[in-house]
C-alpha positions, -999 to +999 in steps of 0.1 A: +875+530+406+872+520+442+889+490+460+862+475+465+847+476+428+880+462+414+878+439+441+846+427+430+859+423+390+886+401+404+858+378+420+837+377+389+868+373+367+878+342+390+843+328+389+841+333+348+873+317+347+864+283+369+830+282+354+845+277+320+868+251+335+836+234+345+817+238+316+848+228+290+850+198+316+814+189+317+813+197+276+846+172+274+827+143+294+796+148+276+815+143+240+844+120+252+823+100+277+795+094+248+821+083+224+834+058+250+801+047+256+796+037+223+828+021+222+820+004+256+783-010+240+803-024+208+829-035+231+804-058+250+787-073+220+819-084+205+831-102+240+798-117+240+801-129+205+838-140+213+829-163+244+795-178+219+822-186+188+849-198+212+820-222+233+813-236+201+847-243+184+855-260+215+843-294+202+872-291+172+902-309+179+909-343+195+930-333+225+927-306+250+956-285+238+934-287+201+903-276+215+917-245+238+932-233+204+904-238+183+883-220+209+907-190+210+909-187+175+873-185+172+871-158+197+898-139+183+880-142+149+843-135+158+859-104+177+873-086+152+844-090+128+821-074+154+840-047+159+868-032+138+903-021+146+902+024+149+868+016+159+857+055+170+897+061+171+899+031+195+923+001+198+902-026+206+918-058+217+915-089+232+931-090+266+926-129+276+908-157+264+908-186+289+893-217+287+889-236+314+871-275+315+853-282+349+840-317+350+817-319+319+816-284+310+835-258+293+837-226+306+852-198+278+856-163+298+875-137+270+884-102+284+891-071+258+900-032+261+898-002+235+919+023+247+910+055+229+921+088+229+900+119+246+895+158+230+885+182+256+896+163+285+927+166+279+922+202+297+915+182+332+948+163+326+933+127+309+948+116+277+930+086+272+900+068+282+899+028+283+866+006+280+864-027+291+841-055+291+841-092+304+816-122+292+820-157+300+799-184+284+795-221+297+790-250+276+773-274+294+783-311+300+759-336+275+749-373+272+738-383+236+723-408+224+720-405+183+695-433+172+698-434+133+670-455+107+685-477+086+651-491+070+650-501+032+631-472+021+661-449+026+681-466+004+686-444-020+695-418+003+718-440+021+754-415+013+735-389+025+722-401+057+756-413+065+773-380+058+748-357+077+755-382+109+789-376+108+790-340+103+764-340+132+787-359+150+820-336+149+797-306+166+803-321+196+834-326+218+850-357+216+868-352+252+838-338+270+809-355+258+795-388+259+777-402+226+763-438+221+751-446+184+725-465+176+710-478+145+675-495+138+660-512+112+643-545+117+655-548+147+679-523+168+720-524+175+738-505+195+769-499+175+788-476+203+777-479+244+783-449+266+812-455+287+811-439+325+844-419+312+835-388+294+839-384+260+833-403+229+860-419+195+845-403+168+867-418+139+854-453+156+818-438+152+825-429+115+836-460+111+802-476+123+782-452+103+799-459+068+790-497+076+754-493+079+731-510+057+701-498+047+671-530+047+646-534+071+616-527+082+608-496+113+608-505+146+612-472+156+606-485+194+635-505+193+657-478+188+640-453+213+642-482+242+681-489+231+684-452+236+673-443+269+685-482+282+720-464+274+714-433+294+701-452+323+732-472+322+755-444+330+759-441+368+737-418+388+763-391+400+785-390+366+751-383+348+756-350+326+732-321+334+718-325+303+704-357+286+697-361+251+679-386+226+682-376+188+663-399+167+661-397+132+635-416+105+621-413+072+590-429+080+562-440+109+570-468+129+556-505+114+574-530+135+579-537+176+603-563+194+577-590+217+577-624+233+550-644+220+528-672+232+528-699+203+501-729+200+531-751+207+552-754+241+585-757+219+577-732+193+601-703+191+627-715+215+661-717+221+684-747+226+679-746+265+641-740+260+639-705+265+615-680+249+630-658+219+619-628+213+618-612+183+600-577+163+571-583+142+563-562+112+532-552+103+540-557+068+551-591+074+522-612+087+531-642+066+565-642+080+584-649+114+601-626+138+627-606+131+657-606+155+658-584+181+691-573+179+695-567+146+687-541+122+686-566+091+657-583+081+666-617+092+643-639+104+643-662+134+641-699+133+613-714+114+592-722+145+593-684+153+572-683+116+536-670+131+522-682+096+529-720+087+512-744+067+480-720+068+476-715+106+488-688+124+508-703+152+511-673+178+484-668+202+478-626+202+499-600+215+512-601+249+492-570+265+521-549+275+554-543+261+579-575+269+606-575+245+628-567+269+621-585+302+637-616+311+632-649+291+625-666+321+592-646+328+587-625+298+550-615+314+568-607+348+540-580+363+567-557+379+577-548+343+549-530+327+557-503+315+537-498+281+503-513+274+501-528+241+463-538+243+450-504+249+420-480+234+443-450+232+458-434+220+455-458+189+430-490+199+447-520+198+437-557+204+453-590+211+438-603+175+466-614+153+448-646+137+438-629+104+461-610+081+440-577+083+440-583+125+475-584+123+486-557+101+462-531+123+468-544+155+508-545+151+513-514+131+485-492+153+511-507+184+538-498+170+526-461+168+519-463+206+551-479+216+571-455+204+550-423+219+551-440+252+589-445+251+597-413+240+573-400+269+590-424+296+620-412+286+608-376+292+596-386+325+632-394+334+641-355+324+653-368+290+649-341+262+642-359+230+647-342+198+635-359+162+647-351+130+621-368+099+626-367+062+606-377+028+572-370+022+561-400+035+559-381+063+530-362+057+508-390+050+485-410+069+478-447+061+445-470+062+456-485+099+460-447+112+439-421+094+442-394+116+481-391+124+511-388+101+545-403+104+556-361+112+530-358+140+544-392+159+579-375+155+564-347+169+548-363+196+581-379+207+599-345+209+568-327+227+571-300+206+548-269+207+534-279+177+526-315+186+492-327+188+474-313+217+466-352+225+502-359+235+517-326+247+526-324+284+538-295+298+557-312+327+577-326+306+613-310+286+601-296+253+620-310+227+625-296+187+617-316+155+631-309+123+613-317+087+642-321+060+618-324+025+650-336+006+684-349+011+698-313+012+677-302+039+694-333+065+723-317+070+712-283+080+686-301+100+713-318+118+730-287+126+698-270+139+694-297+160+730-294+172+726-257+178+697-258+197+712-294+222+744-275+227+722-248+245+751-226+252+743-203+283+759-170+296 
Protein backbone atom coordinates (compact mmCIF):
# COMPACT_ATOMS: atom_id res chain seq x y z
CA UNK A 1 0.00 0.00 0.00
CA UNK A 2 1.29 3.40 -0.88
CA UNK A 3 1.70 6.49 1.37
CA UNK A 4 -0.49 8.17 -0.14
CA UNK A 5 -3.49 5.47 -0.14
CA UNK A 6 -2.99 5.04 3.69
CA UNK A 7 -2.88 8.53 3.80
CA UNK A 8 -6.11 8.82 2.25
CA UNK A 9 -7.80 5.97 4.81
CA UNK A 10 -6.59 8.16 7.66
CA UNK A 11 -8.66 11.14 6.09
CA UNK A 12 -11.75 9.18 5.53
CA UNK A 13 -11.32 7.40 8.90
CA UNK A 14 -11.18 11.07 10.57
CA UNK A 15 -14.15 12.29 8.49
CA UNK A 16 -16.27 8.91 9.45
CA UNK A 17 -15.32 9.57 12.83
CA UNK A 18 -16.43 13.52 13.13
CA UNK A 19 -19.41 12.83 10.99
CA UNK A 20 -20.74 10.46 13.63
CA UNK A 21 -19.96 13.03 16.31
CA UNK A 22 -22.28 15.25 14.27
CA UNK A 23 -24.83 12.99 13.53
CA UNK A 24 -24.97 11.39 17.34
CA UNK A 25 -25.08 15.29 18.16
CA UNK A 26 -27.66 16.30 15.82
CA UNK A 27 -29.64 12.73 16.73
CA UNK A 28 -29.14 13.89 20.69
CA UNK A 29 -30.76 17.48 19.97
CA UNK A 30 -33.34 16.08 17.87
CA UNK A 31 -34.57 13.56 20.88
CA UNK A 32 -33.38 15.59 23.91
CA UNK A 33 -34.38 18.99 22.39
CA UNK A 34 -38.09 17.55 21.50
CA UNK A 35 -38.41 16.25 24.98
CA UNK A 36 -37.57 19.65 26.39
CA UNK A 37 -39.84 21.15 24.11
CA UNK A 38 -42.60 19.43 25.38
CA UNK A 39 -41.61 20.08 28.74
CA UNK A 40 -41.09 23.84 27.82
CA UNK A 41 -45.00 23.88 26.24
CA UNK A 42 -46.37 22.14 29.59
CA UNK A 43 -44.13 24.40 31.39
CA UNK A 44 -45.82 27.56 29.93
CA UNK A 45 -49.37 26.43 30.45
CA UNK A 46 -48.85 25.71 34.01
CA UNK A 47 -47.21 29.37 34.71
CA UNK A 48 -50.03 30.71 32.90
CA UNK A 49 -52.55 28.88 34.90
CA UNK A 50 -50.42 29.80 38.13
CA UNK A 51 -50.42 33.70 37.57
CA UNK A 52 -54.74 33.20 36.45
CA UNK A 53 -55.33 31.12 40.03
CA UNK A 54 -52.95 33.42 42.02
CA UNK A 55 -54.89 36.80 40.26
CA UNK A 56 -57.98 35.47 41.49
CA UNK A 57 -57.17 34.26 45.10
CA UNK A 58 -55.94 37.66 45.55
CA UNK A 59 -59.27 39.01 46.78
CA UNK A 60 -58.99 36.23 49.98
CA UNK A 61 -57.82 37.68 52.96
CA UNK A 62 -58.39 41.05 54.74
CA UNK A 63 -54.83 42.35 54.83
CA UNK A 64 -52.09 42.54 52.44
CA UNK A 65 -49.85 39.98 54.02
CA UNK A 66 -53.39 37.49 53.65
CA UNK A 67 -53.89 38.22 50.13
CA UNK A 68 -50.00 37.66 48.88
CA UNK A 69 -50.41 34.24 50.62
CA UNK A 70 -53.58 33.27 49.39
CA UNK A 71 -52.35 34.30 45.88
CA UNK A 72 -49.16 32.15 46.26
CA UNK A 73 -50.88 29.32 47.40
CA UNK A 74 -53.14 29.30 44.62
CA UNK A 75 -50.30 29.45 42.14
CA UNK A 76 -48.41 26.86 43.79
CA UNK A 77 -51.65 24.72 43.70
CA UNK A 78 -52.98 25.34 40.11
CA UNK A 79 -49.19 24.49 39.14
CA UNK A 80 -48.74 21.30 40.16
CA UNK A 81 -52.09 20.05 38.91
CA UNK A 82 -51.14 21.19 35.38
CA UNK A 83 -48.17 19.60 35.36
CA UNK A 84 -46.93 16.80 37.48
CA UNK A 85 -43.65 16.25 39.43
CA UNK A 86 -41.07 13.65 36.92
CA UNK A 87 -42.99 15.22 34.28
CA UNK A 88 -40.88 13.65 31.07
CA UNK A 89 -38.09 12.82 33.82
CA UNK A 90 -38.23 16.62 34.73
CA UNK A 91 -38.27 18.54 38.10
CA UNK A 92 -40.58 21.15 37.58
CA UNK A 93 -40.75 23.89 40.06
CA UNK A 94 -41.82 27.12 40.89
CA UNK A 95 -39.02 29.50 41.09
CA UNK A 96 -40.87 32.85 42.30
CA UNK A 97 -44.20 33.95 42.81
CA UNK A 98 -44.42 37.79 43.41
CA UNK A 99 -47.14 39.79 43.91
CA UNK A 100 -46.92 43.13 43.65
CA UNK A 101 -50.09 45.98 44.19
CA UNK A 102 -49.57 49.08 41.98
CA UNK A 103 -52.29 51.59 42.69
CA UNK A 104 -55.60 49.65 42.06
CA UNK A 105 -54.24 46.71 40.50
CA UNK A 106 -52.57 43.55 41.23
CA UNK A 107 -49.94 42.35 39.29
CA UNK A 108 -49.03 38.34 40.04
CA UNK A 109 -45.74 37.44 37.85
CA UNK A 110 -44.74 33.47 38.92
CA UNK A 111 -41.47 32.19 37.36
CA UNK A 112 -40.78 28.14 37.21
CA UNK A 113 -37.92 25.66 35.82
CA UNK A 114 -37.88 21.74 34.98
CA UNK A 115 -34.52 20.83 34.93
CA UNK A 116 -34.29 17.53 33.25
CA UNK A 117 -31.79 15.24 32.45
CA UNK A 118 -30.40 14.61 28.56
CA UNK A 119 -29.47 10.98 26.76
CA UNK A 120 -27.21 11.44 23.80
CA UNK A 121 -26.00 14.80 24.65
CA UNK A 122 -24.32 13.79 27.16
CA UNK A 123 -21.54 12.82 24.28
CA UNK A 124 -21.15 16.81 23.61
CA UNK A 125 -20.49 17.32 27.40
CA UNK A 126 -24.32 18.53 28.62
CA UNK A 127 -25.90 16.65 31.48
CA UNK A 128 -28.91 18.44 31.79
CA UNK A 129 -31.17 20.66 29.96
CA UNK A 130 -33.44 23.39 31.90
CA UNK A 131 -36.73 24.97 30.57
CA UNK A 132 -38.07 28.00 31.75
CA UNK A 133 -41.06 30.04 31.31
CA UNK A 134 -42.36 33.46 32.83
CA UNK A 135 -46.22 34.77 32.73
CA UNK A 136 -47.45 37.66 34.67
CA UNK A 137 -51.14 38.40 34.90
CA UNK A 138 -52.71 41.80 36.04
CA UNK A 139 -55.85 42.19 37.82
CA UNK A 140 -57.15 45.34 37.13
CA UNK A 141 -58.26 48.09 39.63
CA UNK A 142 -62.54 48.05 39.86
CA UNK A 143 -65.35 50.44 41.11
CA UNK A 144 -68.62 48.45 41.99
CA UNK A 145 -71.60 49.33 42.49
CA UNK A 146 -73.93 46.10 43.50
CA UNK A 147 -77.67 47.34 43.28
CA UNK A 148 -79.73 44.57 44.92
CA UNK A 149 -84.13 44.26 44.65
CA UNK A 150 -85.60 43.93 47.75
CA UNK A 151 -89.36 44.01 46.27
CA UNK A 152 -92.15 41.86 47.97
CA UNK A 153 -92.30 39.32 45.43
CA UNK A 154 -88.95 37.86 46.45
CA UNK A 155 -89.84 37.11 49.60
CA UNK A 156 -89.76 33.81 49.69
CA UNK A 157 -86.44 33.79 48.32
CA UNK A 158 -85.26 36.31 50.61
CA UNK A 159 -82.12 33.70 52.39
CA UNK A 160 -81.17 33.07 49.16
CA UNK A 161 -80.77 36.42 47.68
CA UNK A 162 -78.95 37.47 50.70
CA UNK A 163 -76.45 34.60 50.53
CA UNK A 164 -75.63 34.71 46.82
CA UNK A 165 -74.82 38.72 47.53
CA UNK A 166 -72.43 37.88 50.00
CA UNK A 167 -70.64 35.17 48.30
CA UNK A 168 -70.60 37.61 45.32
CA UNK A 169 -69.19 39.96 47.47
CA UNK A 170 -66.03 37.97 48.91
CA UNK A 171 -64.72 37.57 45.03
CA UNK A 172 -63.50 40.72 45.21
CA UNK A 173 -60.67 42.36 47.19
CA UNK A 174 -61.52 44.08 50.15
CA UNK A 175 -58.06 46.28 50.08
CA UNK A 176 -58.06 47.00 46.38
CA UNK A 177 -61.50 47.49 45.39
CA UNK A 178 -64.20 49.91 45.93
CA UNK A 179 -67.88 48.56 46.37
CA UNK A 180 -71.01 50.67 47.29
CA UNK A 181 -74.26 48.59 47.93
CA UNK A 182 -77.37 49.52 47.21
CA UNK A 183 -80.77 48.12 47.73
CA UNK A 184 -84.23 49.10 46.09
CA UNK A 185 -87.59 48.39 46.61
CA UNK A 186 -90.20 51.15 46.82
CA UNK A 187 -87.93 53.50 46.93
CA UNK A 188 -83.79 53.17 46.82
CA UNK A 189 -80.99 53.30 49.86
CA UNK A 190 -77.74 53.34 49.60
CA UNK A 191 -76.68 51.14 52.41
CA UNK A 192 -72.64 51.55 51.80
CA UNK A 193 -71.17 54.91 49.66
CA UNK A 194 -67.86 54.58 47.93
CA UNK A 195 -65.23 56.22 49.76
CA UNK A 196 -62.23 58.01 47.59
CA UNK A 197 -59.89 55.39 49.58
CA UNK A 198 -59.71 52.08 47.86
CA UNK A 199 -61.13 49.28 49.13
CA UNK A 200 -64.38 48.26 50.66
CA UNK A 201 -65.58 46.48 54.78
CA UNK A 202 -67.11 43.53 53.68
CA UNK A 203 -68.26 42.13 57.24
CA UNK A 204 -70.08 45.89 57.39
CA UNK A 205 -71.63 44.96 53.92
CA UNK A 206 -72.77 41.51 55.32
CA UNK A 207 -74.08 43.08 57.83
CA UNK A 208 -76.37 45.45 55.63
CA UNK A 209 -77.37 42.60 53.50
CA UNK A 210 -78.73 40.25 56.33
CA UNK A 211 -80.89 43.42 57.31
CA UNK A 212 -82.72 43.69 54.16
CA UNK A 213 -86.30 43.45 54.00
CA UNK A 214 -88.04 42.22 51.32
CA UNK A 215 -91.62 44.66 50.61
CA UNK A 216 -91.91 46.97 48.06
CA UNK A 217 -92.76 47.68 44.96
CA UNK A 218 -89.81 48.02 41.75
CA UNK A 219 -88.46 51.07 41.05
CA UNK A 220 -85.78 49.60 39.28
CA UNK A 221 -84.71 53.43 38.18
CA UNK A 222 -84.05 54.34 41.56
CA UNK A 223 -81.58 51.96 42.09
CA UNK A 224 -79.75 52.37 38.66
CA UNK A 225 -79.61 56.38 39.32
CA UNK A 226 -78.22 55.62 43.05
CA UNK A 227 -75.74 53.56 41.21
CA UNK A 228 -74.00 55.54 38.78
CA UNK A 229 -74.70 58.95 41.35
CA UNK A 230 -72.04 56.79 43.41
CA UNK A 231 -69.52 56.31 40.67
CA UNK A 232 -69.69 59.89 39.61
CA UNK A 233 -69.01 60.84 43.14
CA UNK A 234 -65.59 59.32 43.20
CA UNK A 235 -63.00 61.93 42.13
CA UNK A 236 -61.93 62.16 38.52
CA UNK A 237 -58.21 61.06 38.77
CA UNK A 238 -58.80 58.20 41.58
CA UNK A 239 -61.44 56.68 39.19
CA UNK A 240 -60.54 52.88 38.62
CA UNK A 241 -59.99 51.85 34.99
CA UNK A 242 -62.80 49.91 35.16
CA UNK A 243 -66.41 50.94 36.25
CA UNK A 244 -69.05 48.58 37.06
CA UNK A 245 -72.95 48.53 37.77
CA UNK A 246 -74.41 45.03 38.80
CA UNK A 247 -77.99 45.19 39.22
CA UNK A 248 -79.98 42.40 40.10
CA UNK A 249 -84.15 41.88 39.95
CA UNK A 250 -86.76 39.42 39.82
CA UNK A 251 -89.01 41.35 37.95
CA UNK A 252 -89.77 44.53 35.32
CA UNK A 253 -89.63 47.73 36.74
CA UNK A 254 -93.37 49.22 37.96
CA UNK A 255 -92.48 52.24 39.95
CA UNK A 256 -90.19 55.74 39.41
CA UNK A 257 -89.20 58.56 41.94
CA UNK A 258 -90.94 62.31 40.58
CA UNK A 259 -91.89 65.71 41.71
CA UNK A 260 -95.40 66.33 41.08
CA UNK A 261 -97.62 69.25 40.44
CA UNK A 262 -100.71 68.87 42.77
CA UNK A 263 -104.27 70.85 42.24
CA UNK A 264 -103.23 72.53 45.53
CA UNK A 265 -100.18 75.06 46.18
CA UNK A 266 -99.63 73.30 49.71
CA UNK A 267 -100.23 69.77 48.63
CA UNK A 268 -97.22 67.48 49.13
CA UNK A 269 -94.98 69.74 50.94
CA UNK A 270 -92.69 70.02 53.62
CA UNK A 271 -92.63 72.17 56.78
CA UNK A 272 -90.65 75.05 54.95
CA UNK A 273 -92.94 74.61 51.89
CA UNK A 274 -90.90 72.75 49.72
CA UNK A 275 -91.83 70.19 47.10
CA UNK A 276 -91.38 66.39 48.18
CA UNK A 277 -90.79 64.05 45.95
CA UNK A 278 -91.63 60.71 46.09
CA UNK A 279 -91.94 57.20 43.50
CA UNK A 280 -95.23 56.22 42.24
CA UNK A 281 -96.23 52.68 41.56
CA UNK A 282 -98.07 51.71 38.86
CA UNK A 283 -99.85 49.39 40.99
CA UNK A 284 -100.78 51.93 43.39
CA UNK A 285 -102.90 54.55 41.75
CA UNK A 286 -105.23 54.86 44.77
CA UNK A 287 -102.31 55.57 46.92
CA UNK A 288 -99.74 58.35 47.63
CA UNK A 289 -95.96 58.49 46.97
CA UNK A 290 -93.66 56.38 48.25
CA UNK A 291 -90.52 57.90 49.77
CA UNK A 292 -87.77 58.33 47.80
CA UNK A 293 -85.28 57.16 49.96
CA UNK A 294 -86.55 54.24 51.09
CA UNK A 295 -87.00 50.84 49.91
CA UNK A 296 -90.20 50.14 52.23
CA UNK A 297 -93.47 50.78 51.06
CA UNK A 298 -94.14 53.76 53.22
CA UNK A 299 -96.08 56.35 52.06
CA UNK A 300 -95.62 60.12 52.28
CA UNK A 301 -97.86 62.42 54.06
CA UNK A 302 -101.52 62.30 53.28
CA UNK A 303 -101.44 65.34 50.94
CA UNK A 304 -98.88 63.49 48.82
CA UNK A 305 -102.18 60.90 48.38
CA UNK A 306 -102.80 61.52 44.40
CA UNK A 307 -106.27 59.82 45.03
CA UNK A 308 -108.47 61.52 47.90
CA UNK A 309 -112.01 61.81 48.42
CA UNK A 310 -112.49 60.62 44.65
CA UNK A 311 -110.32 63.24 42.83
CA UNK A 312 -107.10 62.66 41.70
CA UNK A 313 -105.07 65.52 43.15
CA UNK A 314 -101.78 65.44 40.94
CA UNK A 315 -101.81 67.22 37.72
CA UNK A 316 -99.81 64.62 35.13
CA UNK A 317 -96.35 63.57 34.98
CA UNK A 318 -93.69 66.04 34.92
CA UNK A 319 -92.29 65.48 31.24
CA UNK A 320 -88.80 64.59 32.05
CA UNK A 321 -87.24 62.77 34.87
CA UNK A 322 -87.05 65.16 38.16
CA UNK A 323 -86.81 63.10 41.10
CA UNK A 324 -83.63 64.18 41.60
CA UNK A 325 -83.18 67.88 40.93
CA UNK A 326 -83.37 70.38 43.41
CA UNK A 327 -86.71 71.10 45.40
CA UNK A 328 -86.30 74.56 44.74
CA UNK A 329 -86.85 74.06 40.81
CA UNK A 330 -87.68 70.52 40.40
CA UNK A 331 -88.40 71.47 36.38
CA UNK A 332 -85.01 73.29 36.26
CA UNK A 333 -84.35 72.96 32.13
CA UNK A 334 -80.51 72.40 32.60
CA UNK A 335 -81.45 68.93 34.16
CA UNK A 336 -83.06 66.90 31.56
CA UNK A 337 -81.74 64.09 31.17
CA UNK A 338 -84.63 61.42 30.53
CA UNK A 339 -87.96 62.29 28.81
CA UNK A 340 -90.74 60.80 30.60
CA UNK A 341 -93.50 62.06 28.00
CA UNK A 342 -92.11 60.39 25.07
CA UNK A 343 -93.44 57.98 21.97
CA UNK A 344 -90.47 55.63 22.27
CA UNK A 345 -89.39 53.53 23.12
CA UNK A 346 -92.68 52.85 25.12
CA UNK A 347 -95.30 55.92 24.41
CA UNK A 348 -96.03 57.60 27.36
CA UNK A 349 -98.36 60.62 28.23
CA UNK A 350 -98.81 63.16 31.04
CA UNK A 351 -102.48 61.45 31.64
CA UNK A 352 -102.66 60.24 35.21
CA UNK A 353 -106.45 61.31 35.94
CA UNK A 354 -107.98 57.86 35.48
CA UNK A 355 -106.83 54.59 37.04
CA UNK A 356 -106.20 52.88 33.60
CA UNK A 357 -104.15 56.36 32.56
CA UNK A 358 -102.19 55.92 35.46
CA UNK A 359 -101.25 52.40 35.67
CA UNK A 360 -100.06 52.60 31.63
CA UNK A 361 -98.52 55.78 31.74
CA UNK A 362 -96.41 55.10 35.11
CA UNK A 363 -95.53 51.52 34.50
CA UNK A 364 -94.72 52.05 30.45
CA UNK A 365 -92.22 55.08 32.19
CA UNK A 366 -90.87 53.13 34.31
CA UNK A 367 -89.71 50.69 31.63
CA UNK A 368 -88.05 53.78 29.83
CA UNK A 369 -86.44 55.19 32.78
CA UNK A 370 -84.62 52.53 33.61
CA UNK A 371 -83.23 51.81 29.82
CA UNK A 372 -82.22 55.38 29.60
CA UNK A 373 -80.28 55.20 32.94
CA UNK A 374 -78.62 52.24 32.22
CA UNK A 375 -77.69 53.80 28.73
CA UNK A 376 -76.51 57.17 30.34
CA UNK A 377 -74.56 55.40 32.45
CA UNK A 378 -72.95 53.57 29.51
CA UNK A 379 -72.38 56.83 27.91
CA UNK A 380 -70.06 57.67 30.86
CA UNK A 381 -67.94 54.18 29.90
CA UNK A 382 -69.87 52.38 32.68
CA UNK A 383 -70.20 48.65 31.90
CA UNK A 384 -73.45 47.41 33.35
CA UNK A 385 -74.03 43.85 33.98
CA UNK A 386 -77.78 42.47 35.14
CA UNK A 387 -78.42 39.46 36.72
CA UNK A 388 -82.71 38.44 36.62
CA UNK A 389 -84.49 35.56 38.19
CA UNK A 390 -88.11 33.87 38.27
CA UNK A 391 -90.23 33.33 35.46
CA UNK A 392 -91.76 36.43 35.66
CA UNK A 393 -89.23 37.31 33.64
CA UNK A 394 -90.30 35.85 30.55
CA UNK A 395 -93.55 37.44 30.48
CA UNK A 396 -94.98 40.44 29.08
CA UNK A 397 -97.85 42.27 30.68
CA UNK A 398 -101.15 44.22 29.28
CA UNK A 399 -99.19 47.84 29.67
CA UNK A 400 -96.11 46.29 27.50
CA UNK A 401 -96.97 43.51 25.19
CA UNK A 402 -94.02 43.30 23.31
CA UNK A 403 -91.01 43.26 25.94
CA UNK A 404 -90.37 41.09 28.91
CA UNK A 405 -88.92 41.91 32.23
CA UNK A 406 -85.47 39.62 30.71
CA UNK A 407 -85.36 41.81 27.52
CA UNK A 408 -85.28 45.30 29.71
CA UNK A 409 -82.41 43.57 31.75
CA UNK A 410 -81.07 42.92 28.68
CA UNK A 411 -81.29 46.14 27.31
CA UNK A 412 -79.61 47.63 30.34
CA UNK A 413 -76.53 45.39 29.93
CA UNK A 414 -76.35 45.95 26.03
CA UNK A 415 -75.87 42.57 25.61
CA UNK A 416 -75.46 40.81 22.15
CA UNK A 417 -78.55 39.42 22.57
CA UNK A 418 -80.58 42.49 23.41
CA UNK A 419 -83.14 43.76 21.33
CA UNK A 420 -81.87 45.22 18.18
CA UNK A 421 -84.09 48.44 19.28
CA UNK A 422 -81.69 49.31 22.19
CA UNK A 423 -78.26 47.86 21.20
CA UNK A 424 -75.49 50.47 20.54
CA UNK A 425 -72.32 49.46 19.55
CA UNK A 426 -70.49 52.49 21.00
CA UNK A 427 -71.26 51.66 23.93
CA UNK A 428 -69.32 48.74 26.60
CA UNK A 429 -71.14 45.45 26.12
CA UNK A 430 -72.28 44.27 29.24
CA UNK A 431 -73.46 40.29 30.29
CA UNK A 432 -76.92 39.28 31.71
CA UNK A 433 -77.38 36.29 33.55
CA UNK A 434 -81.02 34.24 33.77
CA UNK A 435 -81.03 32.28 37.19
CA UNK A 436 -84.64 30.08 36.67
CA UNK A 437 -84.45 29.04 40.41
CA UNK A 438 -82.79 29.93 43.59
CA UNK A 439 -79.99 27.54 42.82
CA UNK A 440 -79.06 29.09 39.63
CA UNK A 441 -78.25 32.85 41.67
CA UNK A 442 -75.32 31.85 43.06
CA UNK A 443 -73.57 30.48 40.04
CA UNK A 444 -74.96 33.48 38.24
CA UNK A 445 -73.21 35.62 40.64
CA UNK A 446 -70.05 33.98 40.10
CA UNK A 447 -70.29 34.23 36.23
CA UNK A 448 -70.88 37.62 36.62
CA UNK A 449 -67.81 37.97 38.91
CA UNK A 450 -65.66 36.05 36.56
CA UNK A 451 -66.43 37.78 33.65
CA UNK A 452 -66.03 41.88 35.79
CA UNK A 453 -62.77 40.67 37.14
CA UNK A 454 -61.63 40.45 33.46
CA UNK A 455 -58.18 39.23 34.39
CA UNK A 456 -55.68 40.14 31.49
CA UNK A 457 -52.11 38.79 30.66
Amino acid sequence: MTPILKRQRGAIAIMVAVSMLVLLAVVGLAIDGGLAYLVKARLNAAVDSAALAGARAVPTGDTRDQQIASAKAAAADFFAANIPSNYLLSSPKITETKVTFNGGQAIIDVTAEAPMPVSIMQIMGFSSLTPVAYAQTIRNDLDMALVIDTSGSLSDQAATVRSSAKTFLSKFNVTQDRVALIHFASGAEVDTPFTTARGFTRTAMNTKISSFQFVGGTASVEGMWNARNQLNLVPQASRSTMRVIVFFSDGAPSSFGSYLDFTSSTDCRDALGRQIPGTMDSAGATYGLSKLDDSDLNVTPESCRILRNNAYMAKKLPDWYNAHNSSLNPNDVTKRELPIVTTTPRAVTADISTVNAYRQNVDRASRNLVEGMASAARDQNIVVFTLGMGASLKTTNAYDTVNTGEMILKCMANTTDAPKRCQNPNQPIGLYCYAATESDLTPCFSRLASAILRITK
